[in-house]
N, C-alpha and C positions, 0 to 999 in steps of 0.2 A: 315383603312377601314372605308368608310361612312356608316352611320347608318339612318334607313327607319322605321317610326313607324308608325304600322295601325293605327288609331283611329276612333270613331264612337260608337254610342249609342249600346244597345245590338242587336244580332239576327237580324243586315246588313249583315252579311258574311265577317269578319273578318277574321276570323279560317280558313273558305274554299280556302279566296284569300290567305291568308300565305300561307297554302298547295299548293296551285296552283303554287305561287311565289317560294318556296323552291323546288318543283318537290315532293315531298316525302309529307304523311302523317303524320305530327308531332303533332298539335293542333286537339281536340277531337272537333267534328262537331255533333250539334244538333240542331233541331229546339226550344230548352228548351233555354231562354233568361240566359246569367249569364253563360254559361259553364265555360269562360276562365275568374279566377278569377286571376292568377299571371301572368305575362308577359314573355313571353315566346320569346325566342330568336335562331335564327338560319342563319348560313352565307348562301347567294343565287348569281347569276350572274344574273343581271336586265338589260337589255340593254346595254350589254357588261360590265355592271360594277359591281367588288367585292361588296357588302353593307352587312352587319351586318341586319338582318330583323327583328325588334321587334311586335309579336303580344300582343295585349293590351286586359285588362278588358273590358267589357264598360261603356262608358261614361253613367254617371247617376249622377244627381243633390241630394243629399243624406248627413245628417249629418258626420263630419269625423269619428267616433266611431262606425259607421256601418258596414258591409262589405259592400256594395255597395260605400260610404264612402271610405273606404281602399283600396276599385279597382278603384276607379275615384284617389286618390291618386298616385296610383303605376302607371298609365295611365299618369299624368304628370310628372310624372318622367323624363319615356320615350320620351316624349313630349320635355322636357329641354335637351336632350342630343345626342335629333336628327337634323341632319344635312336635310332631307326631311321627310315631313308628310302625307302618303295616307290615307284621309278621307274619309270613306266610307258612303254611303246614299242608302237606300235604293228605286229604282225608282221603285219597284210596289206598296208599301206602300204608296209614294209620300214625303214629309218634314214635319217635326213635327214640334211640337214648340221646342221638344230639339236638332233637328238635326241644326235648326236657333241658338239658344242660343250657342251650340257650336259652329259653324260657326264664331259666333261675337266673340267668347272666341280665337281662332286658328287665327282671321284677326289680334290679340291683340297683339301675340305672338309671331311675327317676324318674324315665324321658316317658308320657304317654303312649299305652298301646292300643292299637286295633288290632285281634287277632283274627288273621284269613285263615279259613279253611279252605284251599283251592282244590279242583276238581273235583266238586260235589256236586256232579248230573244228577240228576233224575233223584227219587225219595230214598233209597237206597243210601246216594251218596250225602244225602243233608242227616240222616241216622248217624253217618259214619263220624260227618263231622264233630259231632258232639263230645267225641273223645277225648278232644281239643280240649274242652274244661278242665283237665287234670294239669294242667299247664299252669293255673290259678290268675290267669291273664283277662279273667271276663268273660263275657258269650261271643263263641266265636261264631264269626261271619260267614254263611257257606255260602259261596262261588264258584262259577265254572268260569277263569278270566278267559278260556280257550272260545265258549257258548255265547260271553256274558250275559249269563244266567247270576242274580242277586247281586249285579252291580248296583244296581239303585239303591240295594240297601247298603254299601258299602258308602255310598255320598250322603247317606244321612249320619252315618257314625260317622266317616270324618268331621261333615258339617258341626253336630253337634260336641265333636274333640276342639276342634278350633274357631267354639263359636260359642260366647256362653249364654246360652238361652235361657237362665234361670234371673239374670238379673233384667231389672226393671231398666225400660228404653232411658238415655238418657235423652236432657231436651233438645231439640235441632237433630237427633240423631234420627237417618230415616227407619222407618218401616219396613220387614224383611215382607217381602212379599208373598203372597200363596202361588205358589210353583203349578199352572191346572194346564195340561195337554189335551186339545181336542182333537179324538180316530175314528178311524172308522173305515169303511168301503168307497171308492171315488164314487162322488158323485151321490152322497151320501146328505149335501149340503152343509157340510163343516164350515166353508170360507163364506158360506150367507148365517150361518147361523153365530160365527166370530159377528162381522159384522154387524148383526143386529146387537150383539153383546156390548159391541163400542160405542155403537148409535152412529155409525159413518161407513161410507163405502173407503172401506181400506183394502177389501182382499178383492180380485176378479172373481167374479162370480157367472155363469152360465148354464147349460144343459150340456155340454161337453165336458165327459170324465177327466178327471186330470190332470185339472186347471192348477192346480199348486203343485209345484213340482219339487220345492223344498219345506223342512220347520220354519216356520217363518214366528218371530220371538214380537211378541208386543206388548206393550201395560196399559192398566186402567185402573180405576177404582169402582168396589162395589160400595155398598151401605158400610163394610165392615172394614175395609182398608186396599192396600195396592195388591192388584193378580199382575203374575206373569202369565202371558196365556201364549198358547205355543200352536199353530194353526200347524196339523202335519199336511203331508201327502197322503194321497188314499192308500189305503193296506189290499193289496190283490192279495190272491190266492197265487202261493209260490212259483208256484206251472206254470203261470201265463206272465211271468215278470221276466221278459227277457230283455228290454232294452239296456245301454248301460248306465243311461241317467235315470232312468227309473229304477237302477238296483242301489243307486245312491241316494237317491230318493228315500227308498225304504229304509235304507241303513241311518239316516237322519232322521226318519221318525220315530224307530226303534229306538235310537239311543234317547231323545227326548220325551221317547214314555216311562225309560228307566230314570230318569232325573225328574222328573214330575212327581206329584205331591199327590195328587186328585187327578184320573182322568175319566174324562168324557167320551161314554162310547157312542159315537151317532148315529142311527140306526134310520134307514125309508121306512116307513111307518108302509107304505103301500108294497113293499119286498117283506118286512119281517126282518128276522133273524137267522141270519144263515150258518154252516160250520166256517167261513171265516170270521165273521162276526165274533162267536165263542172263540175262536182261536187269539183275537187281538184281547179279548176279555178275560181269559186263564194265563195269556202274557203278562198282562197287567197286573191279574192276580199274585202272580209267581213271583215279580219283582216285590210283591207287599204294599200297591199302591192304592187308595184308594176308591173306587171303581162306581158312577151310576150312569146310564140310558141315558141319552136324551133322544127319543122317537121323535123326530120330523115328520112332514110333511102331513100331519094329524088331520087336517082338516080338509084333505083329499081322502081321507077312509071314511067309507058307508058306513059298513057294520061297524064301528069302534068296540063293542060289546066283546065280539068276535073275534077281532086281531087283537085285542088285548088277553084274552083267554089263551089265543095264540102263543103269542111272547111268552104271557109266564108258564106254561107248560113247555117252553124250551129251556126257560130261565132254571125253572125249579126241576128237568130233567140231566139237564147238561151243562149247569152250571150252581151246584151246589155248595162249590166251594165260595160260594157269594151269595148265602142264601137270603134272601131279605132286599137284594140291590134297588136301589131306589128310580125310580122312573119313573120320568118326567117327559109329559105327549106336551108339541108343540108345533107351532110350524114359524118356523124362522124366517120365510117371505114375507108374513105379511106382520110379525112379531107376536103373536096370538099365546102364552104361557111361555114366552122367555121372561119374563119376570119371574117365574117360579125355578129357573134354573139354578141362578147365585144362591139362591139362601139352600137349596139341596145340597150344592156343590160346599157351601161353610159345613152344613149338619152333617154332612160323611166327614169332612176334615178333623172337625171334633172328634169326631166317634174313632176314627183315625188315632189320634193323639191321646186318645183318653187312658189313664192309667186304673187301678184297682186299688187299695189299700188288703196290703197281707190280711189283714183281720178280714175282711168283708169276702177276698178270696177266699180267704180257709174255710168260711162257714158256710160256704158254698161249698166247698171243693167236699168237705164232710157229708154233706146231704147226698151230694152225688155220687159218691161211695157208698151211703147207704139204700140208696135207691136199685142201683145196681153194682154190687161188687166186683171189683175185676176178676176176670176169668182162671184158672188154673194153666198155667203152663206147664206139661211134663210133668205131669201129677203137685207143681208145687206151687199154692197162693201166691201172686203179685199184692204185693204189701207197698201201698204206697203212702207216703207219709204225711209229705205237705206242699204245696203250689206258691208259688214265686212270680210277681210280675215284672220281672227285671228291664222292660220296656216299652213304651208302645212305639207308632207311628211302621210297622202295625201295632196293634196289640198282640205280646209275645208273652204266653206261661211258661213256666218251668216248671215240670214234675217230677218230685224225688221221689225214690223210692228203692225198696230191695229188687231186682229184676223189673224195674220198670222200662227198660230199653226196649223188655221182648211184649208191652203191648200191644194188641193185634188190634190192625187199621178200623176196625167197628167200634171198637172202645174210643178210640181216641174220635174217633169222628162223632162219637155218643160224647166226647167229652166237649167239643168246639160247639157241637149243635146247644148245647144245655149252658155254655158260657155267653153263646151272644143270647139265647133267651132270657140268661135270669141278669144278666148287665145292659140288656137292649141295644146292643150292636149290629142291627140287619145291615146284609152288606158288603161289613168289612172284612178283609182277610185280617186269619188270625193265625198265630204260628204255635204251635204245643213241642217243646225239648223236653225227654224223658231222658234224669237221669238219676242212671243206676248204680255208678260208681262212685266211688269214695276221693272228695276233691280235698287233698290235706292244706289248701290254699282258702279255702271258703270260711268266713264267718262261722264260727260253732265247730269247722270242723264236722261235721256232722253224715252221718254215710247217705249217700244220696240212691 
């Protein structure tokens, strides 16, 4: 089993993210710097993968016959005998001078990093994180482990730290499977529309809300290879979730949409689209996952003409962060366009994964600077240089530039709307980093 060790100064969230990472409360959580003074150990599933999760002291510069000493000690320990390193940095704080000194102490040491940005609520705090690159550790991760807000994207950079996806399957080795969660509203017809997916009555299925009461984890194959598919519980509206097994409930579908690859929002085709509906659907977004419809019950609707007009005028109102999302009318009783699901569900995944080549970006990214130039801030042109696609699964830009930090949210939303048009990505969520400082760790060197 591979082994994962927090590390990071005191009082980043350490303890919380273990917690979060383990599912369970093992490490004691306070805002008191210094809680967790011995290293604390616990097996978890990160991105499909077994790891041994080591939580650590913190890091503090301290004679060795101190405790702080003995905990910076027992902290490289775990350091020498891990196979991956999640570095934690606090982004409302910003970078200290020891969260830099360790940074140069962990580029020294060979061991792979993941760099956390913790406590990055809301857009505010995913801006802040970005300062994190001056670390020269990579793009860092923003998370709230307190929210878990952008877990899911932390189980793909693990997965992908200890998992080498570039080389070709060997033979007898199995097939990683596509990770697809299906949510929605109880009663929504999720466990008829799994079901039809398998070709067998596996889930209960009824006119009583409610009927799955946990994730329920299942496989199969499409045309293209093995799905995991992950049948949740229905998503209420937070106000009316008072039971306690239906707060468990929810907490296990939540966490199985942030681990999912593709999910499937299921929507009553004779209800529409409601604000929880959009709420399970900018969740999904947030996490970076990939996101399409499947409208049920289609062949109880009269006007189709009409309730489609419907939909997308709530789609393209109040959900433009997924402009393009694909949807697919079906009714899952009687199987009538469940055939069109799977192959939907591979074409976001793709779109998903798909990367850019810097050339093809740049001469994009040029045109769209010409077209419309970025704005003046405090009387002084935003100069920006050139775009980076340092990732997908989502797909993730990066923009250098002199004061690119300070462009204002119309630009950058001018810049995502004009990337999935001219690379044809409707749909996906896409993530844009502006950065504007000078990263002395970067290729070239180059002022960002």
């Amino acid at each position: 089993m591979q082994r994962i060790a927090i590390l990071g100064r005191p009082n980043v969230g350490k303890s919380t993210l273990f917690n979060r990472l383990v599912g369970r409360k093992i490490a004691i959580v306070d805002d008191t710097p210094g809680v967790t003074r011995d290293r604390r150990e616990a097996e978890a599933v990160i991105g499909g993968v077994p790891v041994l999760l080591a939580d650590t002291a913190g890091l503090e510069e301290a004679p060795p016959d101190t405790i702080p000493g003995r905990m910076r000690a027992s902290s490289e320990a775990a350091l020498r005998a891990a196979d991956l390193v999640l570095f934690v940095v606090d982004a409302r704080a910003g970078l200290t001078p020891a969260d830099r000194a360790f940074g140069n102490w962990l580029r020294r040491a060979g061991v792979p990093v993941v760099l956390v940005a913790n406590k990055s609520e809301g857009r505010l705090g995913a801006q802040m994180a970005m300062e994190a690159y001056e670390l020269g550790l990579g793009d860092p991760v923003p998370l709230s482990a307190e929210h878990g807000d952008g877990i899911g994207t932390l189980h793909d950079e693990v997965r992908e730290r200890l998992t080498d996806t570039s080389r070709p399957r060997r033979e007898g080795e199995p097939e990683r499977p596509l990770r697809l969660a299906i949510v929605g509203r109880p009663n929504a017809g999720k466990s008829t529309l799994v079901n039809a997916l398998l070709g067998e009555e596996r889930m209960i299925t009824g006119p009583e809300p409610g009927l799955t009461r946990d994730a329920v984890r299942l496989e199969f194959r499409d045309a293209e290879g093995p799905v995991r598919l992950v049948d949740t519980a229905g998503l209420r509206r937070k106000a009316r979730i008072e039971h306690r097994l239906e707060k468990a409930s929810v907490a296990a579908t939540l966490a199985e949409l942030k681990e999912a690859e593709v999910v499937v929002l299921v929507l009553d085709a004779l209800l529409g689209m409601d604000e929880q509906d959009l709420r399970i659907a900018r969740l999904a977004e947030r996490e970076g996952r990939a996101v399409l419809v499947a409208l049920n019950k289609w062949d109880a609707v009269e006007d189709r003409a009409a309730a489609r007009r419907r939909l997308d005028d709530v789609l393209t109102a109040s959900l433009a962060q997924l402009r393009g999302i694909a949807v697919v009318p079906m009714s899952a009783a009687n199987g009538k366009g469940v055939e069109k699901l799977m192959p939907a569900v591979r074409e976001a995944y793709a779109l998903w994964n798909r990367r850019i080549p810097t050339g093809e970006l740049n001469r994009w990214f040029e045109v769209l600077k010409e077209r419309h130039p970025p704005p003046l801030v405090e009387g002084k042109r935003i100069k920006l240089r050139y775009a980076t696609m340092p990732k997908a699964r989502p797909p993730t830009v990066v923009v250098f530039g002199t004061r690119a930090e300070l462009l204002p949210e119309d630009w950058r939303r001018y810049l995502v709307n004009s990337f999935r048009e001219a690379f044809d990505m409707p749909g996906v969520p896409v993530r844009v980093n502006l950065r504007g400082t000078e990263n002395p760790y970067a290729e070239g060197g180059e002022e960002g």
